[in-house]
C-alpha positions as CSV (number, residue, x, y, z in Angstrom):
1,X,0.0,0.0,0.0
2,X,1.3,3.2,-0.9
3,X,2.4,5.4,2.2
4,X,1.2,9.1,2.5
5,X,3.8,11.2,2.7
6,X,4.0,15.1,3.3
7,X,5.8,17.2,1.7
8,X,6.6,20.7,3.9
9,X,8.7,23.2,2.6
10,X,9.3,25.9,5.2
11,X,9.4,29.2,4.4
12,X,9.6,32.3,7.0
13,X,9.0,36.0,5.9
14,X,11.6,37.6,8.5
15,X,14.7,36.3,6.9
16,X,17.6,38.4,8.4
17,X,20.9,37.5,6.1
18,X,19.3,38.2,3.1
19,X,15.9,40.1,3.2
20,X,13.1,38.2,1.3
21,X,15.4,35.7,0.8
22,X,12.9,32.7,0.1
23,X,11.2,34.9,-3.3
24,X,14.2,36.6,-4.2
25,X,14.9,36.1,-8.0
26,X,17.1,33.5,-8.8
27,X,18.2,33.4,-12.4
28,X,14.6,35.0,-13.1
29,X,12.5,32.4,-10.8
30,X,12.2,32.9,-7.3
31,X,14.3,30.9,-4.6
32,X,11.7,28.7,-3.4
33,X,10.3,27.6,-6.9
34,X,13.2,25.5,-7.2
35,X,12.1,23.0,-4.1
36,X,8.4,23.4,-4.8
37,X,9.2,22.0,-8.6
38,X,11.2,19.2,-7.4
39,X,9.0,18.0,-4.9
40,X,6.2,18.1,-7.4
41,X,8.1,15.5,-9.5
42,X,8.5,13.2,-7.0
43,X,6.6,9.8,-7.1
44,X,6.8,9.7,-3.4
45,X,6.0,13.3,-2.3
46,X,1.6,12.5,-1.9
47,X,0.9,16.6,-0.3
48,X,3.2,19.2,-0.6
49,X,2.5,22.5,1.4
50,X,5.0,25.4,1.9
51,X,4.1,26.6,5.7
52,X,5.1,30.0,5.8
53,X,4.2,33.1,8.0
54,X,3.8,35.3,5.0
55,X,1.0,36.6,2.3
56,X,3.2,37.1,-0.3
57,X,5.5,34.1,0.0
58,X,1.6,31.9,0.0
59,X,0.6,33.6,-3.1
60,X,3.6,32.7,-4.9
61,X,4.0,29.1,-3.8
62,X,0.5,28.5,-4.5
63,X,1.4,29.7,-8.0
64,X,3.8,27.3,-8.6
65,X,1.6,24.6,-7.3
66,X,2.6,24.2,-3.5
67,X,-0.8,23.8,-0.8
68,X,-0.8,26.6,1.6
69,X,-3.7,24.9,4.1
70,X,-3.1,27.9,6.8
71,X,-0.5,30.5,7.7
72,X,2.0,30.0,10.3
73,X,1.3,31.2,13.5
74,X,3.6,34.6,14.0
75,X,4.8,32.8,17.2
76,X,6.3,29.7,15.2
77,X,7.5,31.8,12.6
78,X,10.5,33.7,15.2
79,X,14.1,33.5,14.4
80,X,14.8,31.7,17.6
81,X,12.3,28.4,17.1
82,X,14.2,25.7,15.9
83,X,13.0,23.9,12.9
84,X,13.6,21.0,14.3
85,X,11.5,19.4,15.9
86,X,10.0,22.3,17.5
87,X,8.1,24.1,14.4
88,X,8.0,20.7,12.1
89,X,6.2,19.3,14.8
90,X,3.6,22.2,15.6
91,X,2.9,22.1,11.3
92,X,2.0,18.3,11.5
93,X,0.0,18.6,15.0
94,X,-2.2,21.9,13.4
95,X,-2.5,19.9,9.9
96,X,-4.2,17.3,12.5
97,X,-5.8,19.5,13.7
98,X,-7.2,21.3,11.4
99,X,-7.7,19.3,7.8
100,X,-7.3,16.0,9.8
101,X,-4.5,14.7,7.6
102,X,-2.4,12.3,9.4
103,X,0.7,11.4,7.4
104,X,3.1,8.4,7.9
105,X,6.6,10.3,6.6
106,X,7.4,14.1,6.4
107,X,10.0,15.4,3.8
108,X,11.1,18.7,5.0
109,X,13.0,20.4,2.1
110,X,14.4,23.7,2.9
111,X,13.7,26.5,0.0
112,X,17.3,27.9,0.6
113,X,18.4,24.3,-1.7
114,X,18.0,25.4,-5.0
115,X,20.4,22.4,-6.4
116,X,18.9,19.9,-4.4
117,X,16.8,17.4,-7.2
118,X,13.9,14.6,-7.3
119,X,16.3,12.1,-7.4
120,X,18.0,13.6,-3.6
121,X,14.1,13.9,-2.0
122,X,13.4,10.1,-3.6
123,X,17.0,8.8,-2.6
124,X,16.5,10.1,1.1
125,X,12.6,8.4,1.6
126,X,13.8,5.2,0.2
127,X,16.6,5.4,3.0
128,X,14.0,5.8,5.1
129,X,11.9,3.1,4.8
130,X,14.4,0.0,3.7
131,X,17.0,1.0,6.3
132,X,14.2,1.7,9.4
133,X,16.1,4.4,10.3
134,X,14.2,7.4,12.8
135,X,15.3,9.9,10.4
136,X,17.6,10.6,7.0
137,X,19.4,13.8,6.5
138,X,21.3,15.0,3.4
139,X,24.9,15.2,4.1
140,X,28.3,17.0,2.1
141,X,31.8,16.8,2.9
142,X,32.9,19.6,4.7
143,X,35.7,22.0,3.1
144,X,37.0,22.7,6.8
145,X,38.1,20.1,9.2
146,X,38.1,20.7,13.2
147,X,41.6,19.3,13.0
148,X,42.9,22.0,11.2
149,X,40.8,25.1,13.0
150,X,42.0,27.2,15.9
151,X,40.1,28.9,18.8
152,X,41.9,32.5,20.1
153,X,42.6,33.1,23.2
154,X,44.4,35.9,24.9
155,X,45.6,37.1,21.4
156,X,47.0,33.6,20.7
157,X,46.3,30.7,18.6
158,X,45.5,27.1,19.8
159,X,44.1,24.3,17.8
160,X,40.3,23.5,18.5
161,X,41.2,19.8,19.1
162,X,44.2,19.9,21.1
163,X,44.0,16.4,21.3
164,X,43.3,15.3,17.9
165,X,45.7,12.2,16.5
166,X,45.4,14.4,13.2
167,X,46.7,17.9,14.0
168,X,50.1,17.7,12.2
169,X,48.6,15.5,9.0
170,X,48.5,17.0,5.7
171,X,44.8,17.8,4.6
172,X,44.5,14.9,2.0
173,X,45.9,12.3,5.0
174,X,43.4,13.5,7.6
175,X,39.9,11.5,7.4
176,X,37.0,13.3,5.7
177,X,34.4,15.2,7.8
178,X,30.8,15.9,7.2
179,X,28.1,18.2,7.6
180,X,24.1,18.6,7.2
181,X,23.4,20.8,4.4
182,X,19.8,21.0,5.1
183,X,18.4,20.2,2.2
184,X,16.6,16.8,2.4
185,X,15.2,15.6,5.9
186,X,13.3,12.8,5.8
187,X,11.5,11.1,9.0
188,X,8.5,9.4,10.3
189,X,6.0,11.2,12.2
190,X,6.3,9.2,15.3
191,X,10.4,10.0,15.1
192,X,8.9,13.3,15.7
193,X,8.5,12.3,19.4
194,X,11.9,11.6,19.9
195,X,14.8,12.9,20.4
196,X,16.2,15.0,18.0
197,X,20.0,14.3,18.8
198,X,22.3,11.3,16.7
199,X,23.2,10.1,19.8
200,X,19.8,9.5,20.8
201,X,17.8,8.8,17.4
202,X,18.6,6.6,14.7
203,X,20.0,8.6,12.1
204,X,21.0,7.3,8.5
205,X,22.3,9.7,5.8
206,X,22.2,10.7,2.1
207,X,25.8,12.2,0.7
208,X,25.1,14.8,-1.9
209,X,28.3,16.9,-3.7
210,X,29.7,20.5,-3.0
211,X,27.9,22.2,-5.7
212,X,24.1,20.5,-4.8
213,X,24.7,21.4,-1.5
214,X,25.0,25.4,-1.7
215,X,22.4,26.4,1.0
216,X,21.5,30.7,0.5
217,X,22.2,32.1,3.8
218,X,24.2,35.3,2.6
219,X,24.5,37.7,-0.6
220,X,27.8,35.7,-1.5
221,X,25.9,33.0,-1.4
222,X,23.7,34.7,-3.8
223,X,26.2,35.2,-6.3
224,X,27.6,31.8,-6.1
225,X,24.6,30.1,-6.8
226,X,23.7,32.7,-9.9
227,X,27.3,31.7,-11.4
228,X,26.3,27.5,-11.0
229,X,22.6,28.3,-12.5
230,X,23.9,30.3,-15.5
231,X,26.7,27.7,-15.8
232,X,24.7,25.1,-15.9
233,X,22.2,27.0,-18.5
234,X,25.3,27.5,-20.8
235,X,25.1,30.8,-20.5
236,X,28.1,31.3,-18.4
237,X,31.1,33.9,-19.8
C-alpha cells in the first residue's frame, strides 16, 4: 500500500541574512520555486505545502503549485524556534488538527536548496523506509576540518582539538568530515517524538556533492549560486 507522505517546505517571511530571501529572484525564478518543482516531480511526495508566516510568500508558492492549508502562527515563525523538531512538529500537530490529515513520513525540504533534485528527496525516503532508520538527512563533505581550526585566546592561537591524533597530518591524510546541508530531511511522524540528537535517534544519511549542497544564507551565497545556475544553462562567460 502506498504510504502518505508530506511534503513541507518551510518558508519564513523575517529572513535576516538576506531580506526576502525565500522569493528573491534567482536566475529570473524565485528561490523557493526550485524546491516546490522538485517536490512536485516526485513519485513519493503525496501533499506538498509550503508553511510560511507570509502573504506574499503563500501567493507565490500556491502559484507554482505548493498547498498553503493555513499561515504560520507569528509565534512559530520567530528566528529563535528551531526547525527541528519544535516548528516541524507544531505544522503536523495543526495539519491534524485542522484538515485532519495524518501522514506516515514528512520530507522537509528547505527552499534555501536550490540544487537539491527529485532524485536527492526520492534517494532520502527510500533510506527511510528500507533501512528503518528514525530519520535521514542530506549530508556533504565539509571544506573545513576541526583538526585543522584554531580557537583564540588571549591574542594567541590554539588548535580547536588539542588532542586530535590528526593535528600535524597533511589535509589529503586527515579523514574526511561531514556536515548537514539541510536540504533533504526525511523522517517518520512518530520520530517526531523523539529525540532529536544522533546520539539518541537513529540517524542514517544521504551524501550529496559540493555544488548541490550550496544552502542561501548570505548575498555571496547569492552570487555563487547565480554563477552555477547560468553555468549550468550555458550561458556562463
Amino acid at each position: 500500500m502506498k504510504k502518505e507522505i508530506l511534503g513541507i517546505i518551510p518558508a519564513r517571511g523575517g529572513s535576516k541574512g538576506v531580506p526576502r530571501k525565500n522569493i528573491k529572484l534567482l536566475a529570473g525564478k524565485p528561490l523557493i520555486a526550485y524546491s516546490i518543482e522538485e517536490a512536485k516531480k516526485s513519485e513519493h511526495i503525496t501533499k506538498l505545502i509550503v508553511s510560511t508566516d507570509d502573504q506574499e510568500i503563500a501567493d507565490i508558492s500556491r502559484a507554482y503549485g505548493a498547498e498553503i492549508p493555513f499561515l504560520r502562527n507569528p509565534s512559530m515563525a520567530k528566528d529563535n524556534i528551531p526547525l527541528f523538531p519544535d516548528t516541524v512538529k507544531n505544522i503536523v500537530e495543526e495539519l491534524e488538527k485542522k484538515v485532519n490529515y495524518l501522514p506516515e513520513i514528512i520530507v522537509v525540504l528547505q527552499p534555501t536548496s536550490p540544487f537539491r533534485t527529485k532524485k536527492h528527496i526520492e534517494s532520502a525516503i527510500e533510506k527511510l523506509i528500507e533501512s528503518k532508520s528514525d530519520w535521514v538527512t542530506s549530508i556533504c563533505k565539509s571544506e573545513t576540518n576541526p583538526a585543522k581550526m584554531y580557537v583564540l585566546k588571549e591574542d594567541r592561537l590554539f588548535y580547536f582539538l588539542d588532542s586530535s591524533p590528526n593535528l600535524h597530518l597533511q589535509r589529503q591524510e586527515i579523514p574526511p568530515v561531514y556536515k548537514k546541508n539541510g536540504a533533504v530531511s526525511v523522517m517518520w511522524r512518530d520520530s517526531l517524538k523523539k529525540a532529536y540528537n544522533v546520539k539518541e535517534s537513529n540517524w542514517g544519511y544521504i551524501e550529496m556533492g559540493a555544488e548541490e549542497s550550496v544552502d542561501i544564507n548570505t548575498p555571496l551565497d547569492f552570487m555563487i549560486a547565480e554563477t552555477i545556475m547560468k553555468k549550468r544553462r550555458g550561458n556562463y562567460s
